[in-house]
N, C-alpha and C positions, 0 to 999 in steps of 0.2 A: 748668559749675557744680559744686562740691562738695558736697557733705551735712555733718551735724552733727549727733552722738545724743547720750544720756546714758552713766553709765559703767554696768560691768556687772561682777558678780561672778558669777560662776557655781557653784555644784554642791553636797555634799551638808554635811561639815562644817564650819560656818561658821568659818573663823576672822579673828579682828579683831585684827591685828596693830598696836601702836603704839608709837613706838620713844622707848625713855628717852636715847638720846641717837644721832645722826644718824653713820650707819656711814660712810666717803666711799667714793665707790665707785671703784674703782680695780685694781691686779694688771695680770698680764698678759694681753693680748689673745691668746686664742687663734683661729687661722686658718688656712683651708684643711681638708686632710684631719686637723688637729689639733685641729677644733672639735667633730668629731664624737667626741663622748664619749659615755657612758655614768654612769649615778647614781655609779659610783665616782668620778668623777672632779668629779662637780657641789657643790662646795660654795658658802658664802657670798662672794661674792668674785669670784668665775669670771667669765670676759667672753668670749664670743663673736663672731668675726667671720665669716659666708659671704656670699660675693658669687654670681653667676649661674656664674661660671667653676669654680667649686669642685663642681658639679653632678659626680656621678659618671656614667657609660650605663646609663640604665637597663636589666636584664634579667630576664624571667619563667620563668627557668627554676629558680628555689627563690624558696620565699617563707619568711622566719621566724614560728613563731607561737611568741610567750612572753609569754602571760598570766600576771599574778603572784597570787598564792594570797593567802588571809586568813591574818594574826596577830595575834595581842593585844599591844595596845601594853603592853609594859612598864613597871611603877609609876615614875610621873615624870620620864616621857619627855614633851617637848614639840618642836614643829617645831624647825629647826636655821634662826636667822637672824642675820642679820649683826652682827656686835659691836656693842654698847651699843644693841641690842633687844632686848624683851620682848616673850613671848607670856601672852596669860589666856584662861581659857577663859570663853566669853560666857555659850554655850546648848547644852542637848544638848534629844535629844528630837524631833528631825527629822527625817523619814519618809525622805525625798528631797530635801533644798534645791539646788536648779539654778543659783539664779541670786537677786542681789540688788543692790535699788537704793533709793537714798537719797531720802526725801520733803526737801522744803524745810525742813522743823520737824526735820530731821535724825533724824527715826523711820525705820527700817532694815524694808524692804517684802522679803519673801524669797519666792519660787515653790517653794514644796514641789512639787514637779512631778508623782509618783506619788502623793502623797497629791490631787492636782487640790486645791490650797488656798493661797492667797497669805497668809502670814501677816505680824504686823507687832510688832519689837519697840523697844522707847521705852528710850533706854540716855543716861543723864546723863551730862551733861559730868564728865569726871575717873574715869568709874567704868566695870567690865568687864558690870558685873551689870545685867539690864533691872530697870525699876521698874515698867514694865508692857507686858502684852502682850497679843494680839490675835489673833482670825479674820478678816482681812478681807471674803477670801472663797471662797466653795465650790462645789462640783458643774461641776468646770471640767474641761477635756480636755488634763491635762498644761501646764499652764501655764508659762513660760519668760520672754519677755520684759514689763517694765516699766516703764511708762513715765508718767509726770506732768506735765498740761494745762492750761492753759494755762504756759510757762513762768513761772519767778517767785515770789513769796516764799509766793501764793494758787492754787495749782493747784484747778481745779473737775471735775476728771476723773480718775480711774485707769486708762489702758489695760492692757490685759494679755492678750501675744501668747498662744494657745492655740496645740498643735498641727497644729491645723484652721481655727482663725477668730481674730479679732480682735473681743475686746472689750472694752466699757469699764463703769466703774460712776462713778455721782457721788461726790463726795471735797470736802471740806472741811479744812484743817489740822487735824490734830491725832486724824482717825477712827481708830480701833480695829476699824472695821467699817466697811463701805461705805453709803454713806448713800439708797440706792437701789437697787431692781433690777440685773439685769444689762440692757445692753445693745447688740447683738449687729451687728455692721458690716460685718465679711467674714466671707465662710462661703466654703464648697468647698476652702479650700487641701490642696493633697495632704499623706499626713503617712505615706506608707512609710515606714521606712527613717529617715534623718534627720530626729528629729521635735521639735526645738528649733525654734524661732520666736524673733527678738529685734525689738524693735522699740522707735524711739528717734524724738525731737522736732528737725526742724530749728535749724539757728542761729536763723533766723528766725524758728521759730515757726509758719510755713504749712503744713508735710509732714510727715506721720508715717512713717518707714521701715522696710520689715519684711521680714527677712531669710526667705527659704526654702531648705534643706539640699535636695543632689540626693536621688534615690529607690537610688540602687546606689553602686557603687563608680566604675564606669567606664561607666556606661551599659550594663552590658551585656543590659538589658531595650529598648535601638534598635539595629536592624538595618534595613540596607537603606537606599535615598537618602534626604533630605528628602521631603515632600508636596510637589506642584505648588506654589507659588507661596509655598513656606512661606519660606526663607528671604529671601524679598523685602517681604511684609508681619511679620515681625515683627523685635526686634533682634539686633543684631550677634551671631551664635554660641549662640542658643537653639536647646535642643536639642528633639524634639517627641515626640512620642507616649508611654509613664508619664513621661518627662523635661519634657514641657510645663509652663512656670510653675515649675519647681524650679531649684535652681542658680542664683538671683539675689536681687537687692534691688530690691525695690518699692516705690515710693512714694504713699499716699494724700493726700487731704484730711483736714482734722479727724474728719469725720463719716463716713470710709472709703470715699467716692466717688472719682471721677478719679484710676482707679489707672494707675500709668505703672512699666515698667520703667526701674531704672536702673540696673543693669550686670548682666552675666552671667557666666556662667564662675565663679563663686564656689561650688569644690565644696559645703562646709559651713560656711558663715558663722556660725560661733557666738555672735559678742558684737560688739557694733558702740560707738562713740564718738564726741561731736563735739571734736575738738581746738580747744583754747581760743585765741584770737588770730585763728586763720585759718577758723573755722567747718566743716574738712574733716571730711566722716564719715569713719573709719576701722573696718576690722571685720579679726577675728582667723578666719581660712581655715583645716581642717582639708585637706590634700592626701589624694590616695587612696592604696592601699595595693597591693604586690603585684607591684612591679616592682623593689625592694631595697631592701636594710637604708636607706643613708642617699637615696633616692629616693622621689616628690619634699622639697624642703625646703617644711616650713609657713612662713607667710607673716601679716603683719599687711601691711595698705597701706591707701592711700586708696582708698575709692569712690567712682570719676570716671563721671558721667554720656557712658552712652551706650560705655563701654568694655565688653571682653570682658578675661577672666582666663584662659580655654584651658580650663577643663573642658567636656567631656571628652577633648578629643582633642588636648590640649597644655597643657603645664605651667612655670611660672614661663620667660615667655617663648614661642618657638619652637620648644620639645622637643615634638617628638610623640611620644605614648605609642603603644607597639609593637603594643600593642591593638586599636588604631583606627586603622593604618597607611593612608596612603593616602585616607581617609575626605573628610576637606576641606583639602585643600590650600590654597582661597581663603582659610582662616583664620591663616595660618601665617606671616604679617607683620600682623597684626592683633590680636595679643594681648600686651596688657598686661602688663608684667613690675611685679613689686608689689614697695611698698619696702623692707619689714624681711625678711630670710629665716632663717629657724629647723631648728633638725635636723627633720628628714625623721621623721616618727611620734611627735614628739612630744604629739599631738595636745593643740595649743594652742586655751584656749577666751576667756579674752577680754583685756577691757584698759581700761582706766583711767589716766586723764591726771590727773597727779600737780599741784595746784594750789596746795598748802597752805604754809605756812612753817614747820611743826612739824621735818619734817626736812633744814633747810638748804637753801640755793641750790643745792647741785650736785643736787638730788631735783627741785626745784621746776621743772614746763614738761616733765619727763618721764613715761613712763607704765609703769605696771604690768602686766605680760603672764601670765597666769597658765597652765598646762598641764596636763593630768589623765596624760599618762603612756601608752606606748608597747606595743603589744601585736604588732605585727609586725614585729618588730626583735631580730636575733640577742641582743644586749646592752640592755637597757633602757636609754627615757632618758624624761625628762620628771619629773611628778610633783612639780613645782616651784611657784612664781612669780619671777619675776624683773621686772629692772629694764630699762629701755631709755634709754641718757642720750641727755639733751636732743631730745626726738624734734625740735622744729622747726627745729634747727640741724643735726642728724645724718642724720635718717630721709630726707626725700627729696633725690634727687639725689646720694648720698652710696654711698660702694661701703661704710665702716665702718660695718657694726650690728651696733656689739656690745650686748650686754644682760649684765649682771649688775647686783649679785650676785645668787646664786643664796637666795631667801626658802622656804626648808622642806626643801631636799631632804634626802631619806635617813629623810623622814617619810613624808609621804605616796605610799604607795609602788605604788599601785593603777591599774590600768588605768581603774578607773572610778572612779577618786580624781579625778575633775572638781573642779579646783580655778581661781578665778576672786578678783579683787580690783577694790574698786572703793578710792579714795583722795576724800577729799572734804574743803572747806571751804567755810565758809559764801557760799553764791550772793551776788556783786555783781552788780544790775544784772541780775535774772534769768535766772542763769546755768544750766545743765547739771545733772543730777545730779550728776556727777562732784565739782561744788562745792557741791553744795547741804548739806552737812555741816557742823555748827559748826566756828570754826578749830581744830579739837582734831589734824588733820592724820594720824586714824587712816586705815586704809587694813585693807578686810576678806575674806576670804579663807574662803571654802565649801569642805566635801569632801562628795560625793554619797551617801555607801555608806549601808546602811541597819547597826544593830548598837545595844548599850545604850550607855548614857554612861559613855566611858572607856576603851573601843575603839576602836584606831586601828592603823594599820600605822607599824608601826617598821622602818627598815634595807631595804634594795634587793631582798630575796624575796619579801616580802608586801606583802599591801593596806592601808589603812586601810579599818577596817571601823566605821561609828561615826554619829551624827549631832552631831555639836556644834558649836561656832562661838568663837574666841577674838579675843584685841583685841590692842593695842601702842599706847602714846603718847611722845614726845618730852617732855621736861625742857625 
């Protein structure tokens, strides 16, 4: 069976990109050791191809650390995106925005995530600016993922992954505020270390899924064999003692009961999708760090029930990490090789399937990959959003993935410039969030940092420092 979520924007300043007139995407594909670039090299346009083969050896004997500093964005500077697009700026004022999803009435739900506050803004067709806005809601534990229940044009529920738990509040079209209490479904999830949570509504409608980030990098808080009889009662490649329950996607019932794993090995699953046609959930993987500049490569794929992904003790494929040499062999024909592969730190956060008709057929049926940017890597790379053509023609089964052009770079330039897009039109037939968006075919795009309105990182040494949120629409 496959899964199916909603789309996800993730992190701090929103921007709402909308394009006055559809860029085509095209240039030349770069491949092999030529893909690994650097922000010098990322502009609008760029296309990327790596396959499994292009994997360099990983080794631990230097690791780069190059975190990028804060600067002030320069007066009228905006992101850099691809010809005959426009950017505006939406909204400042945002503590921490993570992550953002689309209501059916096409009101924009965003997880302030350090302020613990889901806020909610109402933005008219044709225009950059809200005409009203909202608390939805508060005294939450880092809130991240969101999600709307029942599918369809009347959702009666707001999920909203916490941290630590999962919960929900009643919902009515059109609330500015939650129309009820909180109430609270799963509790205990562990929340070291990786402490995003996404969580998103089957194709169908029956399962809520909700992503959990490992506790370290490599595990290196398990030591020593499995427990007696652990790796026989539970699944394929769960790791166990602080690593229990982390590193996977879970699936509920509506009401948070009959929870069932459904895959593992997913070191940090930060944004999960249901691709439109075929109902597959797909989620955007953060790889671990510390084995080299382009090692492992980041990863979007599908999540197939009942598969393993190799965290921790192997990567995209077969590779075993040098870490955990020797550890489980029995797992080493057993992992999943995932289908889009991405430079190695760029830490990619989510993704959005592109449904709209604003910018042309060669957009339309593909997705948006968004990335916050690279911190253990000699030469910075990420800090982006890009494009992925035609995921259900290209993405699986296909050694071509490339993705361009490249949406912002040389803008957002910060390690913690968590930046995520969601693309939306208006839901047929109770579709996804991804479509739940009037056909305006905007497509919106968060940066995480905290700073006043008007602060942003410009140019490849600094961060964006800022809370705002901007837009783009097609002619």
């Amino acid at each position: 069976m496959r899964y199916g979520s909603r789309t996800s924007a993730g992190i701090g300043l929103a921007a709402v990109l909308s394009a006055i007139a559809a860029a085509q995407p095209g240039g030349d594909v770069l491949k092999g050791t030529a893909a690994f670039g650097d922000w010098r090299k990322d502009k609008p346009g760029v296309r990327r191809a790596l396959t499994v083969h292009d994997l360099p050896t990983a080794s631990t004997a230097a690791s780069s650390s190059n975190r990028a500093d804060v600067v002030k964005m320069p007066e009228g500077a905006h992101p850099v995106v691809p010809q005959g697009f426009s950017v505006e700026l939406v909204a400042s004022g945002i503590r921490n925005p993570r992550n953002v999803r689309v209501a059916p009435n096409g009101d924009l739900f965003v997880a302030d995530s350090a302020a613990n506050t889901i806020r909610v803004y109402r933005i008219p067709s044709g225009s950059a600016k809200p005409s009203e806005t909202g608390v939805f809601a508060t005294g939450l534990n880092y809130p991240y993922g969101i999600a709307f229940y029942p599918l369809g044009p009347n959702p009666q529920w707001v999920y909203v992954a916490n941290t630590d738990s999962l919960v929900r509040f009643a919902y009515k079209s059109g609330d500015l505020q939650a129309s009820g209490p909180v109430q609270r479904l799963v509790e205990g999830v562990p929340s070291v270390h990786h402490r995003t949570r996404d969580v998103v509504v089957s194709a169908d409608g029956r399962r809520l899924f909700f992503s959990v980030g490992s506790g370290s990098n490599v595990a290196e808080n398990v030591t020593g064999p499995a427990p007696a009889n652990w790796i026989a009662t539970h699944a394929l490649g769960a790791a166990w003692g602080p690593e229990a329950g982390r590193a996977e996607v879970r699936s509920y019932d509506p009401d948070g009961k009959d929870e069932k794993v459904v895959a593992t090995g997913l070191r940090n699953c930060t944004g999960m999708a249901i691709q439109p046609g075929s109902g597959a959930l797909w989620c955007t993987v953060q790889e671990r760090d510390e084995i080299g500049d382009d090692v492992p490569f980041e990863y979007a794929t599908r999540v197939e029930e009942g598969k393993f992904y190799g965290w921790p003790w192997y990567y995209i494929g077969g590779h075993e990490d040098p870490r955990r040499k020797n550890e489980r062999p029995d797992l080493k024909d057993k992992v999943t090789v995932p289908d889009v592969l991405m430079q190695a730190h760029s830490a990619v956060m989510n993704i959005a399937f592109y449904e709209a008709d604003a910018f042309g057929p060669e957009y339309k049926g593909s997705a948006f990959i968004t990335m916050h940017g690279s911190w253990n890597r000699g030469e910075r790379t990420g800090y982006n959003m890009c494009f992925a053509l035609k995921c259900a023609a290209v993405w699986p089964g296909s050694t071509l993935h490339a993705f361009g052009p490249t949406v912002g770079a040389g803008w957002a330039t910060s390690r913690a410039a968590r930046i995520a897009a969601t693309a939306a039109a208006r839901a047929r037939g109770g579709a996804r969030a991804v479509r739940e968006r009037p056909a305006d075919g905007r497509v919106r795009r968060l940066h995480d940092r905290t700073g006043r309105v008007g602060e942003a990182g410009l140019g490849p040494p600094g961060r964006c420092r800022g809370r705002e949120r901007w837009i783009a629409h097609r002619d």
